[in-house]
C-alpha positions in Angstrom: 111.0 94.6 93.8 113.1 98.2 93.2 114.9 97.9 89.9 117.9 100.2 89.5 119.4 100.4 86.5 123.3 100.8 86.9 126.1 102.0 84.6 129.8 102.3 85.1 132.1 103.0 81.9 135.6 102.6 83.5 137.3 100.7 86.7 137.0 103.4 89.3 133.5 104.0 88.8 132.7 99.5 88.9 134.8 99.6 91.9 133.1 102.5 93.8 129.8 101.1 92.3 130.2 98.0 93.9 130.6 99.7 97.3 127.7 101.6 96.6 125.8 98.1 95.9 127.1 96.7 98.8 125.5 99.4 101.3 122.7 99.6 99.2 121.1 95.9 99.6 121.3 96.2 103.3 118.9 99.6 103.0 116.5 98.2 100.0 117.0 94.0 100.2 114.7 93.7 97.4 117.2 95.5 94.9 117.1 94.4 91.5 120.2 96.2 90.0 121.0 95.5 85.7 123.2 97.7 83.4 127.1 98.1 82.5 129.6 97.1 85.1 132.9 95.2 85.8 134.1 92.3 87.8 133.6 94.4 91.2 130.1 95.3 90.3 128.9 91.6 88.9 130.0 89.9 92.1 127.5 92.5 93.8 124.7 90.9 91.6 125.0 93.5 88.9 123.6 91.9 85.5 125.5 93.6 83.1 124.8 93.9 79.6 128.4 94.3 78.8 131.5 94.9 80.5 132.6 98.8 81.6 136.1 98.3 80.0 134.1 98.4 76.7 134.1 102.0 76.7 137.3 103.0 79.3 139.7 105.4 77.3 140.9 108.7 78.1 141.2 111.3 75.2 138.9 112.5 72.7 140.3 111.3 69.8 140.7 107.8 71.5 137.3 107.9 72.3 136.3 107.8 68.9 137.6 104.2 68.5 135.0 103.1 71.0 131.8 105.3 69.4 130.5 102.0 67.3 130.4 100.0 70.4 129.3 102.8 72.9 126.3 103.3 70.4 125.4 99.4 70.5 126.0 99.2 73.9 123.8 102.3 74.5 121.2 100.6 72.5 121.1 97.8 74.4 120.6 99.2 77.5 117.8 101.8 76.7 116.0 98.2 75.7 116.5 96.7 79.1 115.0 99.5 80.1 112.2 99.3 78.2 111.4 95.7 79.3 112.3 96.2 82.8 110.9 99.8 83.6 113.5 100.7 86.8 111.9 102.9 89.3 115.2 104.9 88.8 119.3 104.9 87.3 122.9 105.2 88.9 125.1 106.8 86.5 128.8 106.9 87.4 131.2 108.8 86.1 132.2 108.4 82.7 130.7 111.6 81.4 130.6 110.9 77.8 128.5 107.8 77.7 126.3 108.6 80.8 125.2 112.1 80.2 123.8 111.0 76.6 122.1 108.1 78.7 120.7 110.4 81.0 119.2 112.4 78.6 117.1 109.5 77.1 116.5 108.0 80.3 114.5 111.6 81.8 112.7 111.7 78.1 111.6 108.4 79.4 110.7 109.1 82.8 113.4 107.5 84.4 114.8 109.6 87.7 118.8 110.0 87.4 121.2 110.0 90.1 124.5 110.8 88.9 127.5 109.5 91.3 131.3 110.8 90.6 130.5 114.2 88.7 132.1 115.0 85.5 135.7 117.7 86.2 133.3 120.2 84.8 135.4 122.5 87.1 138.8 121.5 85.5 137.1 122.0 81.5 133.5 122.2 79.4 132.0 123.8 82.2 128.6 124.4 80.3 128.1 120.8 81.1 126.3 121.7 84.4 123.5 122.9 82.0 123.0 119.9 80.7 122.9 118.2 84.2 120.6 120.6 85.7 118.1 119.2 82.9 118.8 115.8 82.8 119.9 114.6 86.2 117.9 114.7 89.3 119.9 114.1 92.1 124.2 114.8 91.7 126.2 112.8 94.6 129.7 114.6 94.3 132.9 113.2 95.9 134.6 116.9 96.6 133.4 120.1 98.9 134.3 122.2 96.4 132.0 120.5 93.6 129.1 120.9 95.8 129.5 124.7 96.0 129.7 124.8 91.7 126.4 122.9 91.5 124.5 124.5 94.0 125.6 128.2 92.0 124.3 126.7 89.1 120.6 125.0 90.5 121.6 121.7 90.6 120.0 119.4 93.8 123.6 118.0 94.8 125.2 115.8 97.7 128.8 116.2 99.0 129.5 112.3 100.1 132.6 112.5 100.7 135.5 110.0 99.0 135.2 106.4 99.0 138.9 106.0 99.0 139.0 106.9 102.8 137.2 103.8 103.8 139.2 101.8 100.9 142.8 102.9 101.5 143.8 101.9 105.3 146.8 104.1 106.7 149.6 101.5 106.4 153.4 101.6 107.3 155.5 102.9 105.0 159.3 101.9 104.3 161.0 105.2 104.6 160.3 104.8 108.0 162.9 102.0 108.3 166.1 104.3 107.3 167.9 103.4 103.5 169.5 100.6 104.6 167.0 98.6 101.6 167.9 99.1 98.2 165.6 101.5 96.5 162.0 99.8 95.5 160.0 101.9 92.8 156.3 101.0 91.8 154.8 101.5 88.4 151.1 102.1 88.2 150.5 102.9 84.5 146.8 103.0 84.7 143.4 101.2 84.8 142.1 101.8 81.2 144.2 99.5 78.3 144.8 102.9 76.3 146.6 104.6 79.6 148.7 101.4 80.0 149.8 101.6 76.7 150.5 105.2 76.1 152.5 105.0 79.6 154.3 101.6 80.4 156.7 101.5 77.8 158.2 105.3 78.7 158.0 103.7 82.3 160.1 100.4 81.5 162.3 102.5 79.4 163.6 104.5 82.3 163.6 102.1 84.9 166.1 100.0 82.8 168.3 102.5 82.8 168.4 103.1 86.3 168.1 99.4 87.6 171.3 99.3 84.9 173.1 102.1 87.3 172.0 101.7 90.9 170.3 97.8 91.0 167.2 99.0 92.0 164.3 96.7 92.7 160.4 97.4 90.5 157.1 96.6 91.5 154.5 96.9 88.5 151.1 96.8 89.8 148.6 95.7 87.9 145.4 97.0 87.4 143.2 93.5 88.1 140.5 94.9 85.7 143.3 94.6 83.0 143.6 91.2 81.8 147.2 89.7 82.4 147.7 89.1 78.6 148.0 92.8 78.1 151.1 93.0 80.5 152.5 90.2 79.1 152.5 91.6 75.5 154.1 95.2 76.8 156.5 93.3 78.9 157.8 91.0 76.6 160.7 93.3 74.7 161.6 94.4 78.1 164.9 93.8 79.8 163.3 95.4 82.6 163.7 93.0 86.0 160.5 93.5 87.8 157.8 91.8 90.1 154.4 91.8 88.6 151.3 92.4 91.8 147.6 92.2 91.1 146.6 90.9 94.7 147.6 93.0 98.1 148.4 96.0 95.6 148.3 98.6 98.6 150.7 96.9 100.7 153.4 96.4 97.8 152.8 99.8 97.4 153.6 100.9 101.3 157.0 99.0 100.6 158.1 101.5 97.8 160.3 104.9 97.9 158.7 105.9 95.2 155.5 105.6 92.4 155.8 106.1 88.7 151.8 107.0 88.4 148.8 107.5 85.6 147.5 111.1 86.7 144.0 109.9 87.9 142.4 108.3 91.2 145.4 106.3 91.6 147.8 108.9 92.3 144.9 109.5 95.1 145.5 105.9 96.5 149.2 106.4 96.4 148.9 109.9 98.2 146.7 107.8 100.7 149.3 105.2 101.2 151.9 108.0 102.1 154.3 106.5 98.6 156.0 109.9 97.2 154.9 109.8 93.2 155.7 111.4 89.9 152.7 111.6 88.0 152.6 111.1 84.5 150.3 111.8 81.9 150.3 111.4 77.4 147.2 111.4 75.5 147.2 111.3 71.5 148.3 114.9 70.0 145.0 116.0 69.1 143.5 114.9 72.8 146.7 117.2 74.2 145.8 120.1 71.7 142.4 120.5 72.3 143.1 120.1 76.0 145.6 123.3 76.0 142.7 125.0 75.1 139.5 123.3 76.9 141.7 122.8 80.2 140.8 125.4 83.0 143.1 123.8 86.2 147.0 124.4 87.0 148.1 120.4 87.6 147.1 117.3 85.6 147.3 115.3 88.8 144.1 114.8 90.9 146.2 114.2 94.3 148.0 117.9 93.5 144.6 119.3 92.8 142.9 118.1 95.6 146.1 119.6 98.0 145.8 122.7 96.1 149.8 122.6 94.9 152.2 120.6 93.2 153.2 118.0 96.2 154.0 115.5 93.2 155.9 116.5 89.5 154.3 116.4 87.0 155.5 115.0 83.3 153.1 115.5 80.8 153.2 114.6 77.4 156.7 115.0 75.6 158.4 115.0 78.8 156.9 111.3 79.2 159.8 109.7 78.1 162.4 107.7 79.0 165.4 110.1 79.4 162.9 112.5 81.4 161.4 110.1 84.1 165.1 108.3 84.6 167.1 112.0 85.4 164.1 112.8 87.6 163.5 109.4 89.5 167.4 108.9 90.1 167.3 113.0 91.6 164.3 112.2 93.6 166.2 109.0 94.7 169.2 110.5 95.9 167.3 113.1 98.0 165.7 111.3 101.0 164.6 114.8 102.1 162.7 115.5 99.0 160.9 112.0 99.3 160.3 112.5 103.2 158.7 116.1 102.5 156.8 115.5 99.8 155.3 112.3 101.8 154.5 115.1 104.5 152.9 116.8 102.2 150.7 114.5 101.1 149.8 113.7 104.6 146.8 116.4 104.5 145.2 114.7 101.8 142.6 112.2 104.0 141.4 115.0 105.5 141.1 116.9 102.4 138.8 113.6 101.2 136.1 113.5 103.9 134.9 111.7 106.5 134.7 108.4 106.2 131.5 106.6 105.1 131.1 107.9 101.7 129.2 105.1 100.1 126.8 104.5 102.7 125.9 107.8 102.6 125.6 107.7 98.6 123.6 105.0 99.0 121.2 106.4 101.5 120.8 108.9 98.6 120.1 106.8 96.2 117.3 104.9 98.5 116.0 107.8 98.9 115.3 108.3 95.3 113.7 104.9 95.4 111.8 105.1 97.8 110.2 108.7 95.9 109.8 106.9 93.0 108.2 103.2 94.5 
């Protein structure tokens, strides 16, 4: 029996955890895999010890809110590892939780392979010190992560995106001329503390422009966001909309435009070939503190991963109704801008890797299995 211990604190990480699972069972069919995870995860055979949206904020102030439950949840986990002694741990993403876990987990003699590395190239770059101690093995998505570790000692992998294999290249509906009124997606996050410091700024504008030019909106839903959520934030709003959680990628092909959160989903819209305006808000201290800690020129992962601004930006003030209606009605009434910018985003699968990213994370990961059987 090999017994991994797994932990993902947000939805990106349980979904390309669960991908990671997948390939991994067909290399080591004996896997015994427990920790924290979400629905994709569990229906890999995951036994979670609580669920990843436990812990899923962005910001450091609202991270605070979650530091009770983190520490329980911590707690619990270092005790299933005590009982169950795993011959090594995933850790995915979610910096703040995982890189304390790691560090109990080496005291204990617990290999650490750390999946989805912490943007300590964007801010807190003296983070990699704390890796190089605590984590044995770092499986980076990005080229350019690789080259940071390796400067710094670190034994790391470039595997390459997940989202290439994930996001097929689908059809997209400026292809078929304007002869359809305009259909604009919202996509206001995966983590309940995005969706709420971004939806209502999104229905606000899109009233006002539905008001003026009868446009049609798609929200799509996060599915690891429970419905009830949407139907608290929707219920004020005047807003006419259709509400997706199933075939989200293909709803999304059949938009002119996104209203998107500024993390890996403005990477699946880029994929999809939708033109976006990226949007980000965080609590004012988060944004303060940021100003200072922040070491990268765009907010959005899709415009740092092309190297430029492909997408605007609206970041934290400007996230407001007025400001996203003047600048989705300009983007609206210039079919140019929307075909170039979805020219411009058409480097970006390249810019992910080659396909096969979580087979080859998870031929890492046996690896450090097998070393440690």
């Amino acid at each position: 029996m090999s017994r991994l211990l797994v932990v993902a604190g947000e939805a990106s990480g349980d979904q390309h955890g669960a991908r990671l699972l997948a390939e991994l069972r067909v290399l080591v069919p004996d896997l015994e895999c427990f920790g924290l995870g979400g629905d994709e995860m569990a229906r890999q055979g995951l036994e979670s010890a609580a669920h990843s949206r436990d812990i899923a904020v962005v910001g450091f102030s609202e991270a605070f809110k979650v530091i009770p439950r983190a520490r329980r949840i911590l707690r619990a986990l270092l005790e299933e590892c005590e009982r169950r002694r795993p011959a090594a741990a995933l850790l995915i993403d979610s910096p703040g939780f995982n890189l304390h876990l790691a560090r109990r987990l080496r005291s204990r003699g617990i290999p650490v392979v750390y999946y989805v590395s912490p943007q300590i190239w964007a801010w807190r770059r003296g983070r990699v010190h704390a890796i190089a101690r605590r984590v044995q093995r770092m499986l980076v998505l990005f080229a350019f992560e690789a080259e940071l570790y390796r400067r710094h000692g670190v034994p790391v992998s470039h595997v390459g995106h997940p989202l290439v294999d994930e996001v097929p290249a689908l059809d997209h509906v400026l292809d078929d001329g304007t002869a359809r009124r305009p259909r604009v997606a919202l996509l206001p996050g995966s983590r309940e503390s995005e969706v709420r410091a971004l939806l209502g700024a999104m229905l606000g504008a899109l009233e006002r422009v539905q008001h003026a030019r009868g446009v049609e909106v798609i929200l799509i839903e996060a599915p690891t966001l429970p419905p009830g959520l949407f139907d608290e934030l929707l219920a004020d709003s005047e807003l006419r909309l259709e509400r997706v959680r199933e075939r989200r990628l293909q709803a999304l092909a059949g938009c002119h435009l996104a209203l998107c959160a500024s993390g890996t989903a403005t990477l699946e819209v880029g994929l999809v070939g939708t033109p976006m305006i990226v949007l980000y808000r965080v609590s004012r201290f988060t944004s303060l503190l940021g100003r200072v800690l922040l070491r990268v020129p765009f907010i959005g992962l899709v415009n740092l991963v092309l190297g430029r601004e492909v997408a605007p930006e609206l970041v934290q003030g400007d996230v407001c109704p007025e400001r996203i209606g003047a600048l989705v009605e300009r983007l609206l009434d210039d079919r140019a801008a929307l075909l170039e910018m979805r020219r411009s985003l058409a480097p970006l699968r390249a810019r992910l890797g080659e396909p096969g990213a979580s087979r080859r994370a998870a031929e890492e990961v046996a690896r450090v299995l097998a070393g440690a059987a």
